[in-house]
VEXGU-796474 format. One record per atom (N, C-alpha, C): atom name; x, z, y. Coordinates in nm, 2 decimals, padded with zeros to 4 digits, always signed. Layout:
<r at="CA" xx="X" zz="Z" yy="Y"/>
...
***
This chain:
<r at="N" xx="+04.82" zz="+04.65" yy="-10.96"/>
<r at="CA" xx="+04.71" zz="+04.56" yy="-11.01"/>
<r at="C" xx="+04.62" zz="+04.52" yy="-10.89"/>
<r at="N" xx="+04.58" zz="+04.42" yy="-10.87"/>
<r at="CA" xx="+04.49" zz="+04.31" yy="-10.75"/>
<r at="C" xx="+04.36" zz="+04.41" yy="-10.82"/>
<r at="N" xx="+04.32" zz="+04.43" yy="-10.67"/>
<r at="CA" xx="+04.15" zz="+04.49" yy="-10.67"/>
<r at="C" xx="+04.06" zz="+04.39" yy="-10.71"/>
<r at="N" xx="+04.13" zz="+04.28" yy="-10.63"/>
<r at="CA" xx="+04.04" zz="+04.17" yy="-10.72"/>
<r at="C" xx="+03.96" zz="+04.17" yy="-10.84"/>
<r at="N" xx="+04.06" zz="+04.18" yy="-10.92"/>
<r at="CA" xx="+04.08" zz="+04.17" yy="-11.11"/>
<r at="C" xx="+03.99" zz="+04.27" yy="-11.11"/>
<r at="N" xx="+04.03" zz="+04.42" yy="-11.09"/>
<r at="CA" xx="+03.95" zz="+04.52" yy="-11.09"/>
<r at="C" xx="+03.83" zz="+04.49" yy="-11.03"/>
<r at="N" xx="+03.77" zz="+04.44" yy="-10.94"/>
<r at="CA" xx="+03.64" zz="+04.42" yy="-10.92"/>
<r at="C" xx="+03.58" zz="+04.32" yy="-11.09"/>
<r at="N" xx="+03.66" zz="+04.23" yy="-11.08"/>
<r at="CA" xx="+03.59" zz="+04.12" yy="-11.18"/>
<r at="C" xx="+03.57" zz="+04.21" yy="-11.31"/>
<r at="N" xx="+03.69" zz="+04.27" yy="-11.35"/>
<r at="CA" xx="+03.65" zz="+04.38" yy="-11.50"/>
<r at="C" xx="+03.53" zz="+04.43" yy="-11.47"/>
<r at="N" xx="+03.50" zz="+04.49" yy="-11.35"/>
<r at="CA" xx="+03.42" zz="+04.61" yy="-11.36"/>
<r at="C" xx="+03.29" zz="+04.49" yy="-11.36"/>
<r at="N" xx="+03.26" zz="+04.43" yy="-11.30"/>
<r at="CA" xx="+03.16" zz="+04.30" yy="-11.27"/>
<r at="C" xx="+03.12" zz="+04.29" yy="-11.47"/>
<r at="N" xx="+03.23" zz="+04.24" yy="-11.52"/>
<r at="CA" xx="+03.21" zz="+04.19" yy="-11.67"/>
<r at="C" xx="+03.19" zz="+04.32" yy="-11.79"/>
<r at="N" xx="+03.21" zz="+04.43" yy="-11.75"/>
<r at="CA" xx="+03.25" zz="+04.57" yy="-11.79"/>
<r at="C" xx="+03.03" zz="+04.58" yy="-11.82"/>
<r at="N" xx="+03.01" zz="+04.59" yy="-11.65"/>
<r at="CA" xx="+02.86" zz="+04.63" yy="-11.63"/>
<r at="C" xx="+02.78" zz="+04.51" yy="-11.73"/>
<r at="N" xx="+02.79" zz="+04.39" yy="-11.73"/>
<r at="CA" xx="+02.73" zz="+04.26" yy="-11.79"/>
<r at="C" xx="+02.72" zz="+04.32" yy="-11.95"/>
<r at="N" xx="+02.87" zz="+04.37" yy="-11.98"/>
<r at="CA" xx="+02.87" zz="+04.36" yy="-12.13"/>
<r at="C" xx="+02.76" zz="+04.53" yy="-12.16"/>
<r at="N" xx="+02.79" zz="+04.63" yy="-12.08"/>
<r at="CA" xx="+02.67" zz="+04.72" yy="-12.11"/>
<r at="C" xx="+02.51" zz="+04.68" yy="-12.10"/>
<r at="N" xx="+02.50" zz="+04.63" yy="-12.03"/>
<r at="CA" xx="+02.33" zz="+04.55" yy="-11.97"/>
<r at="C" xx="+02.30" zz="+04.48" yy="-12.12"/>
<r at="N" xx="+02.39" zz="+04.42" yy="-12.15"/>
<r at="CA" xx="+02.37" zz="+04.36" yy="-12.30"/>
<r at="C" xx="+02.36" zz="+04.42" yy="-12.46"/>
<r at="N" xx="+02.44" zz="+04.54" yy="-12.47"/>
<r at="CA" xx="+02.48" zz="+04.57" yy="-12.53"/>
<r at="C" xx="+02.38" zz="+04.71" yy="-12.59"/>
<r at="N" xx="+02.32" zz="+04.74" yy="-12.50"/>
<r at="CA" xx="+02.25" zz="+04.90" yy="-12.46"/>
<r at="C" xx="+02.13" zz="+04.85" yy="-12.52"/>
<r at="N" xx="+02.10" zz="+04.80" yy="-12.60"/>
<r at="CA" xx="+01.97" zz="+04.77" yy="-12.69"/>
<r at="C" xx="+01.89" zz="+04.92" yy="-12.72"/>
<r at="N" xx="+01.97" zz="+05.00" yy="-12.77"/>
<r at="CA" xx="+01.87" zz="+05.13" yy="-12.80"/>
<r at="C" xx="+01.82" zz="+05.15" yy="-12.67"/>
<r at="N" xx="+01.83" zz="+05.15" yy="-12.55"/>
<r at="CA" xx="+01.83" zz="+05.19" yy="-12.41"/>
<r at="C" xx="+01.67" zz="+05.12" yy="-12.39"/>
<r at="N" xx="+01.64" zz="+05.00" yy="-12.45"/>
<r at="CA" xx="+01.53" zz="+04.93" yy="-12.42"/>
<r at="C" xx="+01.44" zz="+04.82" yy="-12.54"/>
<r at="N" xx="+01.47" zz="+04.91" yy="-12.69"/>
<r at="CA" xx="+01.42" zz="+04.84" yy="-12.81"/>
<r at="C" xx="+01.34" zz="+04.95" yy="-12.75"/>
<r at="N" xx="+01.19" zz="+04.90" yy="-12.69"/>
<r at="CA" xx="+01.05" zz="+04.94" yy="-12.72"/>
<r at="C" xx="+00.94" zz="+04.84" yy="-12.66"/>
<r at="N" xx="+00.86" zz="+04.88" yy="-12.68"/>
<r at="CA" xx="+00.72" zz="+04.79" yy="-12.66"/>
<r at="C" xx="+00.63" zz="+04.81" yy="-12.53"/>
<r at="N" xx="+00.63" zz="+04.94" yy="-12.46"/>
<r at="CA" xx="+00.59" zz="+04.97" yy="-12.37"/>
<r at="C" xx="+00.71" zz="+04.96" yy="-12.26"/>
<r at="N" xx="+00.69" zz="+04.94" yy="-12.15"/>
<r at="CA" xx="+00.52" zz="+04.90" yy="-12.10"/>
<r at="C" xx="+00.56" zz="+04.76" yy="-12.09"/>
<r at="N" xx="+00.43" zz="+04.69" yy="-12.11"/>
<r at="CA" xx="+00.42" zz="+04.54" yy="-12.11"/>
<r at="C" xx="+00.44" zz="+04.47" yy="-11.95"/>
<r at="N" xx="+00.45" zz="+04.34" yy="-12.02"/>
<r at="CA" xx="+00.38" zz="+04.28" yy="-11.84"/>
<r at="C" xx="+00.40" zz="+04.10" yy="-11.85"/>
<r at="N" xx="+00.30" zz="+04.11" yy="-11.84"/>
<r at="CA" xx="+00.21" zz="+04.00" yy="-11.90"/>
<r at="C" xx="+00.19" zz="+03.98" yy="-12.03"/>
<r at="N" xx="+00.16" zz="+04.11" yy="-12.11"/>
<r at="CA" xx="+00.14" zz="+04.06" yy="-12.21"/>
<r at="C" xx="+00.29" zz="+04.05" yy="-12.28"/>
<r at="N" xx="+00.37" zz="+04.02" yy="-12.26"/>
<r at="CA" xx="+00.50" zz="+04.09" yy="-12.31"/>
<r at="C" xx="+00.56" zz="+04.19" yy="-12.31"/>
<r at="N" xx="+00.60" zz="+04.21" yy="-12.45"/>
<r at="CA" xx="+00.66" zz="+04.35" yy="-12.46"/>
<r at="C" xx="+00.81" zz="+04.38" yy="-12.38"/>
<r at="N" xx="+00.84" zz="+04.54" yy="-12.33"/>
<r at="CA" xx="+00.95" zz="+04.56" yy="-12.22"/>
<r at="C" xx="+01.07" zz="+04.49" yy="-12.29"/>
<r at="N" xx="+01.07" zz="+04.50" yy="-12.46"/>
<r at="CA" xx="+01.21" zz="+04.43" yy="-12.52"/>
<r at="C" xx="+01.22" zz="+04.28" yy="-12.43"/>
<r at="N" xx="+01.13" zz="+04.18" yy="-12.47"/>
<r at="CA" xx="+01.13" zz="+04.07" yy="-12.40"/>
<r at="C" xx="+01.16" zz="+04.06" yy="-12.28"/>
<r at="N" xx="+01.10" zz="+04.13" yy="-12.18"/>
<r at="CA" xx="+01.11" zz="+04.08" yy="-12.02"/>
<r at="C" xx="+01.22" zz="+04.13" yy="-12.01"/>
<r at="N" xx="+01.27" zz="+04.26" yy="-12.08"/>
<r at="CA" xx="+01.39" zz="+04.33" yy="-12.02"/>
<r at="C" xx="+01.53" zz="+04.19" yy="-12.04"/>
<r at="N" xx="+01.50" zz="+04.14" yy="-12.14"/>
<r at="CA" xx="+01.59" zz="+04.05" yy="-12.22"/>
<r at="C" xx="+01.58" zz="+03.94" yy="-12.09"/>
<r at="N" xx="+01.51" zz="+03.90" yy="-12.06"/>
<r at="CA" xx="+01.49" zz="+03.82" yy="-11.94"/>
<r at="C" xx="+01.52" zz="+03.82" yy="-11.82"/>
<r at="N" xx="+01.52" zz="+03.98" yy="-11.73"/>
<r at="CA" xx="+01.57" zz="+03.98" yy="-11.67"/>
<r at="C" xx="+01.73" zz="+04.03" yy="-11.69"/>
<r at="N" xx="+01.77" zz="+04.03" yy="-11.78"/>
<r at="CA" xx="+01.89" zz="+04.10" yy="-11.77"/>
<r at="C" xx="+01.98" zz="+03.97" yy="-11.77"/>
<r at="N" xx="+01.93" zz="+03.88" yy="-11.83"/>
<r at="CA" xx="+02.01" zz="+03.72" yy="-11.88"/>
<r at="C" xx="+01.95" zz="+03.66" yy="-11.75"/>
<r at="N" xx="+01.94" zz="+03.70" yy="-11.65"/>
<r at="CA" xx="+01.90" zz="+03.64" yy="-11.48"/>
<r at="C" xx="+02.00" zz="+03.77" yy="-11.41"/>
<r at="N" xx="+02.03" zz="+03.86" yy="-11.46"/>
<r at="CA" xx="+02.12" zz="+03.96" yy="-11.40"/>
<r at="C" xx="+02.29" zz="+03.91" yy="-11.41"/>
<r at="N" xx="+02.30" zz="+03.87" yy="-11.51"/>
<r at="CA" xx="+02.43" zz="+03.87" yy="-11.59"/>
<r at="C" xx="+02.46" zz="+03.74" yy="-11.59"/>
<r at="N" xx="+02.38" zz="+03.65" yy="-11.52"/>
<r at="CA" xx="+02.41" zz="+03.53" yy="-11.51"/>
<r at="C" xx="+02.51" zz="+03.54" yy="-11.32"/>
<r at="N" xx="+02.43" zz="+03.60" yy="-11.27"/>
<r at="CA" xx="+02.47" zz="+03.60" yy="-11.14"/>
<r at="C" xx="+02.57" zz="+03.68" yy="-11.13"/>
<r at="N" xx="+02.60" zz="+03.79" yy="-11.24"/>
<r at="CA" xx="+02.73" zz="+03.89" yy="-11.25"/>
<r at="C" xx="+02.85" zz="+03.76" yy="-11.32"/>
<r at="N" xx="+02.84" zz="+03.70" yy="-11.39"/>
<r at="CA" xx="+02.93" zz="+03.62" yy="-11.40"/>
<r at="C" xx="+02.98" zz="+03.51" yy="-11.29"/>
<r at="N" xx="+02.84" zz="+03.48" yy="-11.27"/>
<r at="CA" xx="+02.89" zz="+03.36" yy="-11.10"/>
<r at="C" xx="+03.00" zz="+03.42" yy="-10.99"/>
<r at="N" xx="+02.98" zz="+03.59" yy="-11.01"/>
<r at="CA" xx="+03.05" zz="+03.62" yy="-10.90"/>
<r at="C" xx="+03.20" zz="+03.64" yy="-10.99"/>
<r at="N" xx="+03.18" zz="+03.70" yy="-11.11"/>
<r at="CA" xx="+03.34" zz="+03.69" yy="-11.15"/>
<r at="C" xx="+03.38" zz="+03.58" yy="-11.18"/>
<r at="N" xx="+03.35" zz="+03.46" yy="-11.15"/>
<r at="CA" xx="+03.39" zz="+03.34" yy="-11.15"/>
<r at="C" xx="+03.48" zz="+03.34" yy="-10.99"/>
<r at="N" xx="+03.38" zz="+03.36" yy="-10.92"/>
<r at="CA" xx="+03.39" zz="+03.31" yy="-10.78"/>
<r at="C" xx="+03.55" zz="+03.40" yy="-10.76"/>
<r at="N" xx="+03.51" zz="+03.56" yy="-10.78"/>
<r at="CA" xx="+03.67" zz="+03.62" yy="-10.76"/>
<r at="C" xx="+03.76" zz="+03.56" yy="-10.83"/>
<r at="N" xx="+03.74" zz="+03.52" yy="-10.92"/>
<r at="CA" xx="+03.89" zz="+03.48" yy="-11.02"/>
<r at="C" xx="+03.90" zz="+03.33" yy="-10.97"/>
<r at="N" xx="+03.90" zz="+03.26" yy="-10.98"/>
<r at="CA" xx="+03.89" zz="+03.07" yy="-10.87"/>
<r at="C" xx="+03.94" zz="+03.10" yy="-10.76"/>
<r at="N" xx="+03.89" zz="+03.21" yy="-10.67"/>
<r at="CA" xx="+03.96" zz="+03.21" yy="-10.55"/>
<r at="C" xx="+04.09" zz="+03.31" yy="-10.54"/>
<r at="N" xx="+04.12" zz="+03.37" yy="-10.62"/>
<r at="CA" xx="+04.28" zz="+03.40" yy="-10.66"/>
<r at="C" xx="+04.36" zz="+03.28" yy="-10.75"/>
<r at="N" xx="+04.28" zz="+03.20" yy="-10.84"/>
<r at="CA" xx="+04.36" zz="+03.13" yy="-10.87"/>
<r at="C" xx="+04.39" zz="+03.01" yy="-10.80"/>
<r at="N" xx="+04.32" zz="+03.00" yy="-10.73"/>
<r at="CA" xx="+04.33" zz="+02.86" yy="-10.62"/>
<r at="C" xx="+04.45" zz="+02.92" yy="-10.50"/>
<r at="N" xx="+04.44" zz="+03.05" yy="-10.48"/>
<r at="CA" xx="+04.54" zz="+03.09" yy="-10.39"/>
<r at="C" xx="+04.67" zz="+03.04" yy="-10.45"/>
<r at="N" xx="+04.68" zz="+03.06" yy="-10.56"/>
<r at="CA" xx="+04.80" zz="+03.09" yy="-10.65"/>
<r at="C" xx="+04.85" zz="+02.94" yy="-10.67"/>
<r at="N" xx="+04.76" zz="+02.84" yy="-10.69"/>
<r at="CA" xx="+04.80" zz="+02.70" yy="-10.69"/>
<r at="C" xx="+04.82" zz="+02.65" yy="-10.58"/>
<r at="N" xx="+04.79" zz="+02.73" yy="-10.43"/>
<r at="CA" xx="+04.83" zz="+02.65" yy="-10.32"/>
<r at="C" xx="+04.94" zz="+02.71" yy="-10.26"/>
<r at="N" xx="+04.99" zz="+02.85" yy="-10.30"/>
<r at="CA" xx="+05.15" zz="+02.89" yy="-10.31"/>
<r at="C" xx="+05.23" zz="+02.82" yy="-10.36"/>
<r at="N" xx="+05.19" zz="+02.76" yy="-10.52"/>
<r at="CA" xx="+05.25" zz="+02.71" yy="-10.62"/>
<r at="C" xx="+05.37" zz="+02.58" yy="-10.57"/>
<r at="N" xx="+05.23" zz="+02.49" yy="-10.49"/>
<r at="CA" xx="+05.25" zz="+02.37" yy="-10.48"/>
<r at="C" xx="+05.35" zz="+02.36" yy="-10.34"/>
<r at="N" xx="+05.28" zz="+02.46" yy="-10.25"/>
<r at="CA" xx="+05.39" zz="+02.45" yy="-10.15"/>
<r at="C" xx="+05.54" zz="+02.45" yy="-10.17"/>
<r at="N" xx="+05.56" zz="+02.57" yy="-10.29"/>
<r at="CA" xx="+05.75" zz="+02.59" yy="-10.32"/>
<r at="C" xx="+05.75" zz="+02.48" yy="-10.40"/>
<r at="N" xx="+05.66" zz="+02.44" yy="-10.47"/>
<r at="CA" xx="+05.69" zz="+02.34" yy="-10.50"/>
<r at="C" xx="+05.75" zz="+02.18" yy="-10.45"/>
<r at="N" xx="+05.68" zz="+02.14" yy="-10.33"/>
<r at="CA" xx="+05.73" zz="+02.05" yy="-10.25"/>
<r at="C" xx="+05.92" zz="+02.09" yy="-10.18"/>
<r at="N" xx="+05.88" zz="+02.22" yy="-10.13"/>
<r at="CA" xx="+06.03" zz="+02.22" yy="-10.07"/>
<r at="C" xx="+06.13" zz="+02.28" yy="-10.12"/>
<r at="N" xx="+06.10" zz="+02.33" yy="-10.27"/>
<r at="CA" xx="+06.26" zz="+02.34" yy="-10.35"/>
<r at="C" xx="+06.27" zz="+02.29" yy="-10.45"/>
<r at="N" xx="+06.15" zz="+02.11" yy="-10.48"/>
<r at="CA" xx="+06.17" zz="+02.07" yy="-10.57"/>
<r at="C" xx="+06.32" zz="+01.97" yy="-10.60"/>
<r at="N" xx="+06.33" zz="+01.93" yy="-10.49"/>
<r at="CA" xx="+06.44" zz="+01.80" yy="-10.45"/>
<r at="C" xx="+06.59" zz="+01.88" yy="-10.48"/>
<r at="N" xx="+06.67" zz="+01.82" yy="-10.56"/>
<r at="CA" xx="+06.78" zz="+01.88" yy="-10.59"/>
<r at="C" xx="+06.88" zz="+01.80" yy="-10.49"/>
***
């Protein structure tokens, strides 16, 4: 298996816990500004997991772009019969 991939799982692995872990951060204290920790936590974590997906974008695009410019090359010189 490409480390790659294994980085991107584990990338979307942490995203889906940060989201998912509600008991971890359903409370009220401590505020900040006046909003409660549920909120801001919610806020920053959808600014965390935003950027955790940009990067498993970025790893998976640049394997698959690898993979289309192998593609294309066998393709040019064993397409001609």
């Amino acid at each position: 298996m490409n480390g790659k991939y294994v980085a991107a799982g584990v990338v979307l692995f942490v995203a889906f816990i940060l989201n998912w872990a509600t008991p971890l951060y359903n409370r009220v204290s401590p505020s900040l500004a006046g909003l409660p920790f549920f909120y801001w936590w919610q806020t920053l974590v959808l600014v965390i997991v935003t950027f955790l997906y940009l990067a498993f974008s970025y790893m998976v695009r640049e394997r698959q772009e690898a993979g289309n410019e192998a593609g294309a090359s066998g393709a040019k010189d064993g397409g001609s019969k």
